[in-house]
N, C-alpha and C positions, 0 to 999 in steps of 0.2 A: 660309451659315455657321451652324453650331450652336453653341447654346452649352451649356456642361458647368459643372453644379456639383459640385463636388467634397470633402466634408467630411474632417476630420483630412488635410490638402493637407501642413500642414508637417512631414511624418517619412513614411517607411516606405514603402509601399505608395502612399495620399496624393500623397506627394512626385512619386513614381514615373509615376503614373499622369497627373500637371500634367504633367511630362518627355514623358514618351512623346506623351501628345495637344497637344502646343501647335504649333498647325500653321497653315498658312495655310484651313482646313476649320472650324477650331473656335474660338471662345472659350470662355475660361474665368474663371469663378469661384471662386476661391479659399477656405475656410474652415479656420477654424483659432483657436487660443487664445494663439498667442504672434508678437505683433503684428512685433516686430522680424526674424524667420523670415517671417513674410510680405511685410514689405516684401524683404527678400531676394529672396526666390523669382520675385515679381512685377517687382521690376527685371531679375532675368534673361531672364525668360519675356515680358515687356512687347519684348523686342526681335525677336519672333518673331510673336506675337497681342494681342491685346486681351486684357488682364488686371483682374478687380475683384476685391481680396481684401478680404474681412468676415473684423474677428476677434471673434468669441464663442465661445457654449459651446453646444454643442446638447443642452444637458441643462436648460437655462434657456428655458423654453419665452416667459415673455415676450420675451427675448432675440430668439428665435429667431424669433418673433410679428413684431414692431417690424422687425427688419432683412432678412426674406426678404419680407414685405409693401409694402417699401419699395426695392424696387430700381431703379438708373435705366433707363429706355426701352430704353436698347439691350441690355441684360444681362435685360428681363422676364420675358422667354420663354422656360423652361428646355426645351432637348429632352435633355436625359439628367442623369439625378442620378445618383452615386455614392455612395452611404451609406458610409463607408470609415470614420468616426469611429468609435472605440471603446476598450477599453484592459482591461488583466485588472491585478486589485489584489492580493497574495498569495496565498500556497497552502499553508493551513493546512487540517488537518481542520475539516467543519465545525461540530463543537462546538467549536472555537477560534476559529472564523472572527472576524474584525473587522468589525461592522455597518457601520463607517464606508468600509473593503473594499464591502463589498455593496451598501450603497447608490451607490455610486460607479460600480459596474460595471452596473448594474440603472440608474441615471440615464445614462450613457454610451449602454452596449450598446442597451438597449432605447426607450427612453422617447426619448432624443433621433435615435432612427430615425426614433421614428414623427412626433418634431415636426416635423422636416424635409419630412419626405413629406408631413406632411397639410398644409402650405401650399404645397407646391411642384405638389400632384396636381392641384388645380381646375383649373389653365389649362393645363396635362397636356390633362386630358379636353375643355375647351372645344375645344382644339385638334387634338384625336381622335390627338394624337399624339404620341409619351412615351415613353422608357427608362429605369425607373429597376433599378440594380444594385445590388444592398447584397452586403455583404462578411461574409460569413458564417466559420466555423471548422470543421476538423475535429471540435473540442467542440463543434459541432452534432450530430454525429451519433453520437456514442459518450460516456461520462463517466468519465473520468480521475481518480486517485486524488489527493485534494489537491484537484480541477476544481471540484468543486459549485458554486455561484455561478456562475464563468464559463460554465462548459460549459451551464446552467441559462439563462444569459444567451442564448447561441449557438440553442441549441436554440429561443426564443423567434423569434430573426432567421429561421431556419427555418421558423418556425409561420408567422409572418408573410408570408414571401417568398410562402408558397403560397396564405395567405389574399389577398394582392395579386392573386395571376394570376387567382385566381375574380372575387376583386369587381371585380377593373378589364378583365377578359375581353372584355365590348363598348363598351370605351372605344377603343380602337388605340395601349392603352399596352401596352410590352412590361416585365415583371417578369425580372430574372434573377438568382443567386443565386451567388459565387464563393468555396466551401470551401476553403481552403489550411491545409495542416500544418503545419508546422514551418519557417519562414519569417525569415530572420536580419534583422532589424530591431532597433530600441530597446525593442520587444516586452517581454522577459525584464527590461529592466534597469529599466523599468517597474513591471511585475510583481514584482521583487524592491527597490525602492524604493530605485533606485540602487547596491546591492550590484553591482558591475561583475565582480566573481569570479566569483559564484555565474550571473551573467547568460551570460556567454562561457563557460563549463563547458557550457551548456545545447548548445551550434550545437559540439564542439567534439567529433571525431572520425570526424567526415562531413561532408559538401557539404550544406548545409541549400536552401530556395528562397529565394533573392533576391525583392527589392521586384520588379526589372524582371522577374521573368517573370510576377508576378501581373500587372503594367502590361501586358505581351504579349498576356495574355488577356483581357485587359477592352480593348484595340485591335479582337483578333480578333472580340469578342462583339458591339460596336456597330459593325461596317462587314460583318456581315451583313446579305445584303439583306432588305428590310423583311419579307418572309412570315415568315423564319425567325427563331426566337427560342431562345437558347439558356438553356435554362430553369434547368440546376443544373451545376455542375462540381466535383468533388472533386478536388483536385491537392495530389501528396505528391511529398515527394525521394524519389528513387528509393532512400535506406536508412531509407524509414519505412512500414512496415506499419501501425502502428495508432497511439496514440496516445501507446501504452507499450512499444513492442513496434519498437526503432531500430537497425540494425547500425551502431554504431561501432566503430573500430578503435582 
């Protein structure tokens, strides 16, 4: 049996991805910031696998320190982590930007990637054997008007993903890397700080991607057989070209 940890588990993607993998093949770990949502999740999914859900922040490194250093016996041994915790803070120009914005998204995006991974990698490597997948963005690879910050943030997750595959290359961990576009979630209304108009305008003229087909792909990615690694995947709805650039009707 494997076990899967799983960050930002309680919305989106997260969510999606506990669903899709809770199987009699896997446990999972649960992470997340809003405790009551995880007991949720873990009641449903407790009737299917083994479920331990931690809720912190993974931007709180002590946090993250004290509770991923302290896991019980049967949950110790992560074979795949999913970096999926993240969040975009508005979208202002950035001489307007909001520092408290920035750093929120620079603590999320970046910093609590790498807090996770660097206590989850040692026994990764002891055990020469490891998947971790972090959840990257189209603002990885392009920058968006209004983006700066986010996309700043994204692009980092990318810097990273590849600096993983080099430095942990002769360990027998595999790094992978999952771009997604435009993707209908709580995303936007996050991003827009609960403005629910402006959020639903956003997905609203075209089929955006669902959580479950990011979950589809992150099934697909870790029940490749061990040689192969699928290293990067960009996935758009088929009415998004670029970041700016969307047919709606």
């Amino acid at each position: 049996m494997k076990t899967i940890l799983i960050t930002g588990a309680t919305s989106g993607i997260g969510l999606a991805a506990a669903k899709k993998l809770a199987n009699d093949e896997n446990q999972l770990i649960l992470c997340g910031r809003r405790q009551q949502k995880l007991d949720e999740i873990s009641k449903e999914l407790s009737a299917i696998t083994n479920v331990l859900s931690l809720c912190f922040n993974v931007s709180d490194k002590n946090e993250v320190n004290k509770i991923l250093e302290n896991l019980p016996d049967k949950f110790s041994s992560i074979d795949i982590l999913i970096n999926n915790a993240g969040n975009a803070h508005g979208l202002d120009t950035i001489q307007e930007g909001s520092l408290d914005d920035w750093d929120n998204m620079i603590d999320s995006n970046v910093k609590g990637l790498l807090y996770v991974s660097r206590v989850i990698m040692p026994k990764m490597i002891e055990n020469q054997n490891g998947h971790i997948i972090n959840i990257g963005s189209l603002a990885g690879r392009e920058v968006y008007e209004k983006g700066n910050i986010y996309c700043a943030t994204k692009h980092a997750v990318n810097a990273i993903s590849k600096a993983m595959r080099i430095d942990l290359n002769k360990t027998g961990i595999k790094v992978s890397e999952i771009n997604p576009g435009l993707v209908e979630t709580d995303f936007s209304n996050v991003r827009f700080k609960g403005d629910n108009n402006r959020a639903e305008k956003v997905y609203q003229g075209y089929k955006a991607l669902q959580a479950d087909d990011i979950a589809d792909i992150i099934e697909f990615i870790i029940n490749r057989p061990d040689h192969v690694n699928i290293a990067d995947i960009l996935v758009l709805p088929k009415a998004q070209a670029t970041s700016s650039i969307i047919d709606k009707k």
